[in-house]
KOLNUFI-453554 format. One record per atom (N, C-alpha, C, O): residue in three letters; x, y, z. Coordinates in steps of 0.001 Angstrom, whole numbers, padded with zeros to 6 digits, always signed. Layout:
<recs>
ALAXYZ...
</recs>
This chain:
<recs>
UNK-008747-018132+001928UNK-009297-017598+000677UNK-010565-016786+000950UNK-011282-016969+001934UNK-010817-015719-000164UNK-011937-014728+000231UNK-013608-016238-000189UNK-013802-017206-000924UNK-014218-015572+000709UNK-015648-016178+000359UNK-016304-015583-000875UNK-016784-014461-000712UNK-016417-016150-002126UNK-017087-015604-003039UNK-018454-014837-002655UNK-018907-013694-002710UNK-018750-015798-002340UNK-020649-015487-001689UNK-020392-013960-001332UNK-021125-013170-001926UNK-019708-013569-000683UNK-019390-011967-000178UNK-019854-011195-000791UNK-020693-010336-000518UNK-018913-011644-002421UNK-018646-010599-003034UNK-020224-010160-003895UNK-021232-010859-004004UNK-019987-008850-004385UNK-020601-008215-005351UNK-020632-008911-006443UNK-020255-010082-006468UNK-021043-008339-007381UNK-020704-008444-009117UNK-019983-007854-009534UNK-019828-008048-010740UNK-018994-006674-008822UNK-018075-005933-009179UNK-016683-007301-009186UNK-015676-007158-009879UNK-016854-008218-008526UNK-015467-008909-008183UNK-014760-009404-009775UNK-013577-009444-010112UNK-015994-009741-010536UNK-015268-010196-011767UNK-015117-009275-013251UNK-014920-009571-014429UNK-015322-008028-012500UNK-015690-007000-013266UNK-013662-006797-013887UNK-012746-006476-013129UNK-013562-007009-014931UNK-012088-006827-015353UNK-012192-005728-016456UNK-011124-005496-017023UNK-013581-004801-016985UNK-013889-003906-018026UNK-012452-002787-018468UNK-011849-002730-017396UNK-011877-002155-019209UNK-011277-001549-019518UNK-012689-000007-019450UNK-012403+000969-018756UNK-013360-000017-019825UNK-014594+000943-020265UNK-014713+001411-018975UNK-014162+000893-018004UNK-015793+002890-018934UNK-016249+003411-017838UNK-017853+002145-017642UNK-018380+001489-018541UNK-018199+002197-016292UNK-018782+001166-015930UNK-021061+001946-016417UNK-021673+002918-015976UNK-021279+001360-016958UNK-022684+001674-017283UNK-023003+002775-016712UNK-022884+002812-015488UNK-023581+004189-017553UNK-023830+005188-016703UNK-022989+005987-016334UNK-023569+007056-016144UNK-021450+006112-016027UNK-020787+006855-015498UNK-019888+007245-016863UNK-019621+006533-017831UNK-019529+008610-016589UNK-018548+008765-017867UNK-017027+008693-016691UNK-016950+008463-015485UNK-015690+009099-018037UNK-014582+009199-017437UNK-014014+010347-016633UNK-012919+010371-016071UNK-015097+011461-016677UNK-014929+012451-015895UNK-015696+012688-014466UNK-015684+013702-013768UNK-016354+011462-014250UNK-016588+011409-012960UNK-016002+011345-011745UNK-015216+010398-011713UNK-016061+012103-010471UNK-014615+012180-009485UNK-015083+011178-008977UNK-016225+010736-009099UNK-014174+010754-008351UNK-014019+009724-007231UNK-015367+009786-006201UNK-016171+008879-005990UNK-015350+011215-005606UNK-016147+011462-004441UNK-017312+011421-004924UNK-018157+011476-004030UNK-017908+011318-006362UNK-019316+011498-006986UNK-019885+009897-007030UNK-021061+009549-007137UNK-018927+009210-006939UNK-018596+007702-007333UNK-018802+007132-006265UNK-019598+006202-006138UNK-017923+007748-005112UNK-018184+006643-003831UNK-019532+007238-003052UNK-020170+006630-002192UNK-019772+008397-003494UNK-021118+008829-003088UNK-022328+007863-003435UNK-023179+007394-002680UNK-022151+007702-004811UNK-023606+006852-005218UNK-023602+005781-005283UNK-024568+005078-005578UNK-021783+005191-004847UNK-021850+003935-004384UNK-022401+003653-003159UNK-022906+002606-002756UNK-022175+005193-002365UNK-022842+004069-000646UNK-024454+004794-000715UNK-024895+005229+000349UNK-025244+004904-001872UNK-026269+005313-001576UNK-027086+004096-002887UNK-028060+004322-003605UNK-026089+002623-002778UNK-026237+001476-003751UNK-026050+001418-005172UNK-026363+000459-005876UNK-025440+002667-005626UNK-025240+002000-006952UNK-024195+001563-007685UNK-023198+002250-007910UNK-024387+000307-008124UNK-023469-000481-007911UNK-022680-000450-009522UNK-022062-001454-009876UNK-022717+000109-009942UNK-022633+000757-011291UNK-021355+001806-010892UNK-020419+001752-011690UNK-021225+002589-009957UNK-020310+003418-009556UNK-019170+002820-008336UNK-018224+003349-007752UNK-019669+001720-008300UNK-018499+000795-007375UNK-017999+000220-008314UNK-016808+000001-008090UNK-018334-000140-009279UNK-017899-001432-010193UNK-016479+000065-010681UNK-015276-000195-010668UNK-016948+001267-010994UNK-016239+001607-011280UNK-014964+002506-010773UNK-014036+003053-011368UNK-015327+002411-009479UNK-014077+002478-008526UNK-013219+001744-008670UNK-012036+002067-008777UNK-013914-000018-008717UNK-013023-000837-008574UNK-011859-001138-010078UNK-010752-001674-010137UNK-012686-000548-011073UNK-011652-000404-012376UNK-010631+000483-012273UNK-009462+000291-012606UNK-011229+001702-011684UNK-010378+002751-011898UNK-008954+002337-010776UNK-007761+002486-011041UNK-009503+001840-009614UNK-008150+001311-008142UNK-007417+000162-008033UNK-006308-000061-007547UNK-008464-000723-008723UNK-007883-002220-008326UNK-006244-002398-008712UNK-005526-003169-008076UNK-005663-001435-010039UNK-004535-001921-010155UNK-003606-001440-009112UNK-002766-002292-008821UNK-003508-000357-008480UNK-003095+000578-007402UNK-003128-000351-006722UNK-002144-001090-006700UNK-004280-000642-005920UNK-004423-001537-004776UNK-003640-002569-004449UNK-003043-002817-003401UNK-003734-003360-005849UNK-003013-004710-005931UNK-001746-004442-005845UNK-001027-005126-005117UNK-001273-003437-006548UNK+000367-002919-006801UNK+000914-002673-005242UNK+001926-003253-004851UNK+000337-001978-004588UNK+000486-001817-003101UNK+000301-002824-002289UNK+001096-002557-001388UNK-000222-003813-001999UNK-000765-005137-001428UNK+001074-006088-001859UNK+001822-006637-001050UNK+001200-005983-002920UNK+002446-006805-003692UNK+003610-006025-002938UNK+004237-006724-002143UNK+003953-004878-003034UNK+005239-004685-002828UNK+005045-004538-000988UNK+006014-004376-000247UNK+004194-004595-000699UNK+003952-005010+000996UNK+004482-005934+001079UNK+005692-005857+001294UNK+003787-007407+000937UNK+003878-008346+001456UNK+004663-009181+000257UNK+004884-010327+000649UNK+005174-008935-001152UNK+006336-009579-002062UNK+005729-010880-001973UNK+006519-011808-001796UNK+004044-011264-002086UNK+003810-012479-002433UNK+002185-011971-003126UNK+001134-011466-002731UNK+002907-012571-004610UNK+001500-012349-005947UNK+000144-012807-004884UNK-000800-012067-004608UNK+000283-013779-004546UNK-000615-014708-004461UNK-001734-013735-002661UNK-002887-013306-002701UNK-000755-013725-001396UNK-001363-012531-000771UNK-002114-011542-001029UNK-003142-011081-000532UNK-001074-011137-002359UNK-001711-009818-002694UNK-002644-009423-003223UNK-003052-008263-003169UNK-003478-010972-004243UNK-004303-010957-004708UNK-005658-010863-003901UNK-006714-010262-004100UNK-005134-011816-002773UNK-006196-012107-001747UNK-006447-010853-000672UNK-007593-010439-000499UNK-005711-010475-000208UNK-005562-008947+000143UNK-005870-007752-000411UNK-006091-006776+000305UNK-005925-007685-001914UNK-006846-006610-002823UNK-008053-006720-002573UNK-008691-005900-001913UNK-008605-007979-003185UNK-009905-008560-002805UNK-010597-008241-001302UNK-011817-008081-001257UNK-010015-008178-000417UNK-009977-008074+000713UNK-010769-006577+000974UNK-011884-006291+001411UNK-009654-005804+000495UNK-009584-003967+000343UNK-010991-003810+000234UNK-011716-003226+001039UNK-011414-004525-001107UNK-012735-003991-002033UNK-013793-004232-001117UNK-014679-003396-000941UNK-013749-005600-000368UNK-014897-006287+000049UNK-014907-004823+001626UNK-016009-004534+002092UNK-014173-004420+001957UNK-014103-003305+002933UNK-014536-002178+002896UNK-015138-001594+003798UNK-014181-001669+001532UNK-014616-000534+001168UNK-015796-000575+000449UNK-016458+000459+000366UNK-016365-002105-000355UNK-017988-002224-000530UNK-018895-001562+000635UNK-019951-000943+000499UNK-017979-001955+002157UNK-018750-002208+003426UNK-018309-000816+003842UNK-019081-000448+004726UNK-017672-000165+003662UNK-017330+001072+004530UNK-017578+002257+003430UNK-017519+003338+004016UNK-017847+002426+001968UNK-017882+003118+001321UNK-018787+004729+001862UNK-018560+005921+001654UNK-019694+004092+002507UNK-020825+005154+003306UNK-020064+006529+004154UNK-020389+007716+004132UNK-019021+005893+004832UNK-018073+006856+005516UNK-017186+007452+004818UNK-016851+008460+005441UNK-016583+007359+003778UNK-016148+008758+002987UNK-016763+009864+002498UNK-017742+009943+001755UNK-015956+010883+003087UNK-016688+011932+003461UNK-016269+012879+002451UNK-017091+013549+001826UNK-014833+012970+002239UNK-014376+013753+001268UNK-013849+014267+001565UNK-013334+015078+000796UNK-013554+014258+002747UNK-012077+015367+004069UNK-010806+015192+003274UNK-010192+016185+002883UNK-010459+014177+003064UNK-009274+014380+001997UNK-009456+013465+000688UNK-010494+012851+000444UNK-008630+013459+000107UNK-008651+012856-001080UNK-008912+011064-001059UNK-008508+010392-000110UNK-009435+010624-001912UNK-009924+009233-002543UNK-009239+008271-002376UNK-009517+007182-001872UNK-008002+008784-002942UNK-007149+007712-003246UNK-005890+007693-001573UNK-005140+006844-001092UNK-006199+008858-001272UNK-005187+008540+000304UNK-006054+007941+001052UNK-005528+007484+002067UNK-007742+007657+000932UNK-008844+007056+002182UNK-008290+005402+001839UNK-008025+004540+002677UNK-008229+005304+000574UNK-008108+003787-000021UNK-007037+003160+000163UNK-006767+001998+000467UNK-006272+004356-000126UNK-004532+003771+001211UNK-004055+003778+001667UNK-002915+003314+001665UNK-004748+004450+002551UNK-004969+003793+004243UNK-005965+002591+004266UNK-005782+001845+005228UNK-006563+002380+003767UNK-007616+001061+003757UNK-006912+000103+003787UNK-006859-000758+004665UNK-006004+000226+002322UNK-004905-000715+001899UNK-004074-001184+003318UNK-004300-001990+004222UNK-003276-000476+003081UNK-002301-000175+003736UNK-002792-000923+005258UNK-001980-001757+005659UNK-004075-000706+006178UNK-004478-001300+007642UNK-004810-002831+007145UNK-004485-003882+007699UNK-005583-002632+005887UNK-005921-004603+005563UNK-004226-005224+005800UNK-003973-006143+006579UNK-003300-004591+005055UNK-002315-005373+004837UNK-001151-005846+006233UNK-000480-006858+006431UNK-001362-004395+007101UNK-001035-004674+008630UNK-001702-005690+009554UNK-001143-006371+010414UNK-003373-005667+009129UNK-003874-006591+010064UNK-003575-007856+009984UNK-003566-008670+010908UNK-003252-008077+008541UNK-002645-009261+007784UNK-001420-009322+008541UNK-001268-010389+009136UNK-000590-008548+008667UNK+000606-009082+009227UNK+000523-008918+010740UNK+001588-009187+011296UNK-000165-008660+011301UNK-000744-009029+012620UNK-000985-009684+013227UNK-000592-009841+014384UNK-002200-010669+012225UNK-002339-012156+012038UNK-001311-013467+012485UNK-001204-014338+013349UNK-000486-012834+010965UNK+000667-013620+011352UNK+002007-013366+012624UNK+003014-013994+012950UNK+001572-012537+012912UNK+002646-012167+014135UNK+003492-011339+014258UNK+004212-011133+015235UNK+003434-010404+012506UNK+004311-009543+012545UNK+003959-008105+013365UNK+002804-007684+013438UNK+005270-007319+014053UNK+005214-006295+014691UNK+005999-005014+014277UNK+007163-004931+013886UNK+005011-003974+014475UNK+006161-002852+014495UNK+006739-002823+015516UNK+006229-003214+016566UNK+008128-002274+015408UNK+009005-002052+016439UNK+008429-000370+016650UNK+008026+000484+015861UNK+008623-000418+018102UNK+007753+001044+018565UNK+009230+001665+018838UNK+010137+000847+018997UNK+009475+002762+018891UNK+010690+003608+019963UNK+009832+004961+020462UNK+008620+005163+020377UNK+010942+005858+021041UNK+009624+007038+020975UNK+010539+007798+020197UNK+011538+007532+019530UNK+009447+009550+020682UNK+009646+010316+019814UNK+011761+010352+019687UNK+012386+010468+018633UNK+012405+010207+021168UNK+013200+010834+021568UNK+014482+009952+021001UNK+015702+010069+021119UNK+013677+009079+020377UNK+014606+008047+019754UNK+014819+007936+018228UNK+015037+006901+017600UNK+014707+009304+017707UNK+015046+009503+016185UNK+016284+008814+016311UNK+016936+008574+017327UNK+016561+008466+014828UNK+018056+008538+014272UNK+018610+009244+013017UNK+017959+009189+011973UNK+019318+009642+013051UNK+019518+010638+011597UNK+019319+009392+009993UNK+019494+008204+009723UNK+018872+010620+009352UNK+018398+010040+007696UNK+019441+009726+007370UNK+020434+010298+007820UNK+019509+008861+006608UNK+020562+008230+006012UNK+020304+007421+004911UNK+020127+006240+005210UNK+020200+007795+003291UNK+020000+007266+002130UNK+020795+006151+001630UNK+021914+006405+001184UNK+020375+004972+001644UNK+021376+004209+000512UNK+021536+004534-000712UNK+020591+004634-001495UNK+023172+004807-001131UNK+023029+005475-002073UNK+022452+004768-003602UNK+022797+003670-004040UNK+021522+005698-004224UNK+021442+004769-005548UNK+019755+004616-005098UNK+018947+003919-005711UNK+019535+005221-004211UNK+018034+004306-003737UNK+016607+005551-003654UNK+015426+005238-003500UNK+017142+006947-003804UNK+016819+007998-003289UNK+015650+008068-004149UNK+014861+008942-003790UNK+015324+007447-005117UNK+014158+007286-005990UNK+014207+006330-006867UNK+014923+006403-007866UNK+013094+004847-006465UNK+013739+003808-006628UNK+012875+003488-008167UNK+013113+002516-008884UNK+011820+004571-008457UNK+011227+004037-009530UNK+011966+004484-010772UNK+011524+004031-011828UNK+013073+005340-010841UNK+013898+006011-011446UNK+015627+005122-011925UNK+016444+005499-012765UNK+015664+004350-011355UNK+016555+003106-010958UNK+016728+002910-012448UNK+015790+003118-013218UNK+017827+002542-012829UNK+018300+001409-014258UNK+017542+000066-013744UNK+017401-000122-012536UNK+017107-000767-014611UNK+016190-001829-014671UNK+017173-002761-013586UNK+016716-003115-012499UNK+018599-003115-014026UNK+019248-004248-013365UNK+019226-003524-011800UNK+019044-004257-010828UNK+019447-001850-011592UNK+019757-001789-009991UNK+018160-002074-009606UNK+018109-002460-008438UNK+016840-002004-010220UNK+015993-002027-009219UNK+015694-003297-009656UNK+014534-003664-009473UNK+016596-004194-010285UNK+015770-005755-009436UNK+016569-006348-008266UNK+016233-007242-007490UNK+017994-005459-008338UNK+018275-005718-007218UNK+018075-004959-005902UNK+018241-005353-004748UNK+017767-004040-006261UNK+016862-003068-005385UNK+015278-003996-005079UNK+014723-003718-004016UNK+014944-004512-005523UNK+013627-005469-005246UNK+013725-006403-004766UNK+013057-006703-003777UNK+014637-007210-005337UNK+015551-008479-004242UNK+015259-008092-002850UNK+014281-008386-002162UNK+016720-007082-002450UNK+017007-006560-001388UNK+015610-006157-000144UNK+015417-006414+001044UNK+014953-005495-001098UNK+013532-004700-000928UNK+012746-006211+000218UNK+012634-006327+001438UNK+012347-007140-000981UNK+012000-008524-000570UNK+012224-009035+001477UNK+011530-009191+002482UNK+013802-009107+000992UNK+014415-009634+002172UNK+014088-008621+003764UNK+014661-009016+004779UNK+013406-007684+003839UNK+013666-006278+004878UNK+012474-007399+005631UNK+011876-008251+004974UNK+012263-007156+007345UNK+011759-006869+007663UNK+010154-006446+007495UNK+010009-005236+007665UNK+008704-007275+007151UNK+007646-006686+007184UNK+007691-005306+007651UNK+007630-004448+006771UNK+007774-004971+008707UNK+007469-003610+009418UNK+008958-002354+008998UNK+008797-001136+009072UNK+009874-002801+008713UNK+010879-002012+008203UNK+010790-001920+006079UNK+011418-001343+005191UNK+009744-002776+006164UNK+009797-002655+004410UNK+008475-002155+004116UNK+008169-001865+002960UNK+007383-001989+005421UNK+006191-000975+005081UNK+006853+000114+005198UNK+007061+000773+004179UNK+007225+000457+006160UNK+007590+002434+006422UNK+008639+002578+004616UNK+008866+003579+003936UNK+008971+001339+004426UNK+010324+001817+003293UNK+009603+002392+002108UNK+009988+003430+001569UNK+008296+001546+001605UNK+007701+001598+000872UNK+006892+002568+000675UNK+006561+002942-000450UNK+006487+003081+001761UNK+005316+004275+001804UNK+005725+005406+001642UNK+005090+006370+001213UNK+007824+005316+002285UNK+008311+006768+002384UNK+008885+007035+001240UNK+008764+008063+000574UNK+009981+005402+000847UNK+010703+006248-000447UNK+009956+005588-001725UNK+010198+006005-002858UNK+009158+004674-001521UNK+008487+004286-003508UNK+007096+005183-003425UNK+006719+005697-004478UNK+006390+005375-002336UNK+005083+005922-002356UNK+005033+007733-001926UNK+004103+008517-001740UNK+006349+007848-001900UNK+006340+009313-000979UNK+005545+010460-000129UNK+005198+011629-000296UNK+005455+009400+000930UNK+004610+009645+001704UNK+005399+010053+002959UNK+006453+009503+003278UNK+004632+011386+003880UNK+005860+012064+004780UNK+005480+011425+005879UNK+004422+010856+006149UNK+006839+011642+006721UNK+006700+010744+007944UNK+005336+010865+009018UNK+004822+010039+009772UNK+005001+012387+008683UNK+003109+012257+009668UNK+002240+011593+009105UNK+001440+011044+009862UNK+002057+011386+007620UNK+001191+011081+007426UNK+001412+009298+007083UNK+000438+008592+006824UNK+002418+008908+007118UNK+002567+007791+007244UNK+002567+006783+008740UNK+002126+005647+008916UNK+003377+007905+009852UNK+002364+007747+011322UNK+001120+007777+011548UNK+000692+007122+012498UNK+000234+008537+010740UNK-001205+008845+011226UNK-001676+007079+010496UNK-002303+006272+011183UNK-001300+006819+009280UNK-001808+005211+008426UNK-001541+004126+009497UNK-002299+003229+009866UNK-000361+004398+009887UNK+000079+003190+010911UNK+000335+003162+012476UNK+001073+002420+013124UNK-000493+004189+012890UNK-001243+004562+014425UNK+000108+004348+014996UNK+000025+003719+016051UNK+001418+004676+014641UNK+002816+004575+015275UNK+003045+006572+015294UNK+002457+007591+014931UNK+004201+006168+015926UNK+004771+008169+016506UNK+005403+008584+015454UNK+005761+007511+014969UNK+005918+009665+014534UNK+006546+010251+013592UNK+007758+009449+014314UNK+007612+008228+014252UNK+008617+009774+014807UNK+009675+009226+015781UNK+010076+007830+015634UNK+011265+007527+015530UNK+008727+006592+015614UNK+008616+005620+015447UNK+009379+005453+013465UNK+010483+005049+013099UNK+007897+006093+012447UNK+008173+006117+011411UNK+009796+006071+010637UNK+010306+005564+009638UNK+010236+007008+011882UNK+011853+007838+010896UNK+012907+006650+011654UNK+014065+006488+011266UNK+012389+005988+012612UNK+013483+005103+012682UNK+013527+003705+012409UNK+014327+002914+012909UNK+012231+003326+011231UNK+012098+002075+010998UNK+012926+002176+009338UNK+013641+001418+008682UNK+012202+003916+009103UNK+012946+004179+007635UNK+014690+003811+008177UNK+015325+002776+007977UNK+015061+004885+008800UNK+016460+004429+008653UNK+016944+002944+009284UNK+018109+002596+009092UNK+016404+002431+009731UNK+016715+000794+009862UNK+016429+000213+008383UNK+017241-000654+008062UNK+015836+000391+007799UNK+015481-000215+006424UNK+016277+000402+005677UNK+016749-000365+004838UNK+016781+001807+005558UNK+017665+001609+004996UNK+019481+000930+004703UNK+020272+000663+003799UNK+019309+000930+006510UNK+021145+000941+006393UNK+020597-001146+006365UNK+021440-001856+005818UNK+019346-001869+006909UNK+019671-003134+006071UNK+019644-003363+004868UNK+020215-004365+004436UNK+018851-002333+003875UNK+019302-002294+002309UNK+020587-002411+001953UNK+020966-003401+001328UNK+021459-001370+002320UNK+022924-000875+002209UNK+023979-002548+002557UNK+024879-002918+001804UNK+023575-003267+003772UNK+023827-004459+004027UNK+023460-005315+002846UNK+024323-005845+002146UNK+022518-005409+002691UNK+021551-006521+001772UNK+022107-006285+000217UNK+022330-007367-000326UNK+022335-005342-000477UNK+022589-004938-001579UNK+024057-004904-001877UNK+024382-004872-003064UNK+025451-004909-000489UNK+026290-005279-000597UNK+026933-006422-000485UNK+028142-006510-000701UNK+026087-007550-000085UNK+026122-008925-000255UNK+025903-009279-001473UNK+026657-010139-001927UNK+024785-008712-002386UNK+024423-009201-003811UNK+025870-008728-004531UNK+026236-009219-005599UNK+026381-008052-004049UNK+027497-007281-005289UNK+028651-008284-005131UNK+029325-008698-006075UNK+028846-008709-003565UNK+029945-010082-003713UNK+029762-010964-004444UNK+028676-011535-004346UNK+030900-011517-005641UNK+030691-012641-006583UNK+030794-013678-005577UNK+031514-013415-004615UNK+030080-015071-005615UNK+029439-016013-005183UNK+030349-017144-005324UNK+029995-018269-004969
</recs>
């Protein structure tokens, strides 16, 4: 469990409102600016404006509420501490997930999980399960079984799944998040997919 003591006063901050001082047209980069120059008034309101993102990403990682909660928490207490180094080279919300995204690897690190490495020379051709090609678009019943399925993958074959086809994110820049080879990326996607295609044709057998 996270150490309270850590945290800020932002941790129990649950406000719907812009946070004291800041309006709703404040950017991100104006925000994490005067957050790492202490004001904590413009963190509080990072953390309104991200936390649901964060958490949403943390969850369909690791498919446990309870991780994910602790793993958001996690994010914030990181980016309280690292806020100083955004620079503004790219956008806000891709620095934060990648933040995400390395808390939730180191997490599965921890526990022992691995990416499978190949190299470049070891692509395999794309190959969509069909029905899956955009999963937030899904009829309600295919994406809970699309979430089921999702569930059951592989840690390291259900990050690349997640980043490429729910978060659409391209295979470099999802290599550059997870210090693996483009090469690596495209063949964890298509392993995740053709065990979807497996996984989702077991649910369809009556029982």
């Amino acid at each position: 469990m996270i150490k309270t003591e850590a945290f800020p006063t932002w941790q129990i901050s649950q406000r719907e409102t812009p946070a004291l001082g800041w309006s709703a047209t404040a950017t991100d980069y104006e925000l994490a600016q005067a957050a790492s120059l202490g004001d904590i008034s413009a963190f509080e309101y990072l953390y309104e404006r991200h936390h649901r993102r964060v958490y949403s990403l943390c969850l369909r990682m690791t498919q446990n509420p309870s991780e994910a909660e602790d793993l958001a928490q996690e994010v914030f207490i990181q980016l309280f501490r690292k806020i100083g180094s955004f620079r503004g080279e790219s956008a806000f919300t891709t620095w934060l997930h990648r933040l995400t995204v390395n808390q939730v690897l180191m997490h599965f690190r921890k526990r022992g999980v691995r990416m499978e490495q190949t190299t470049e020379d070891g692509e395999t051709p794309v190959q969509v399960v069909a029905g899956t090609e955009n999963p937030l678009q899904m009829p309600v019943v295919d994406r809970i079984a699309i979430d089921k399925a999702i569930s059951q993958l592989p840690p390291g074959y259900r990050t690349v799944f997640i980043l490429h086809d729910v978060e659409g994110h391209e295979h470099e820049e999802i290599a550059r998040m997870l210090g693996c080879s483009v090469g690596t990326s495209k063949s964890q996607l298509h392993k995740a997919r053709m065990k979807l295609r497996i996984l989702l044709r077991q649910q369809a057998v009556p029982q």
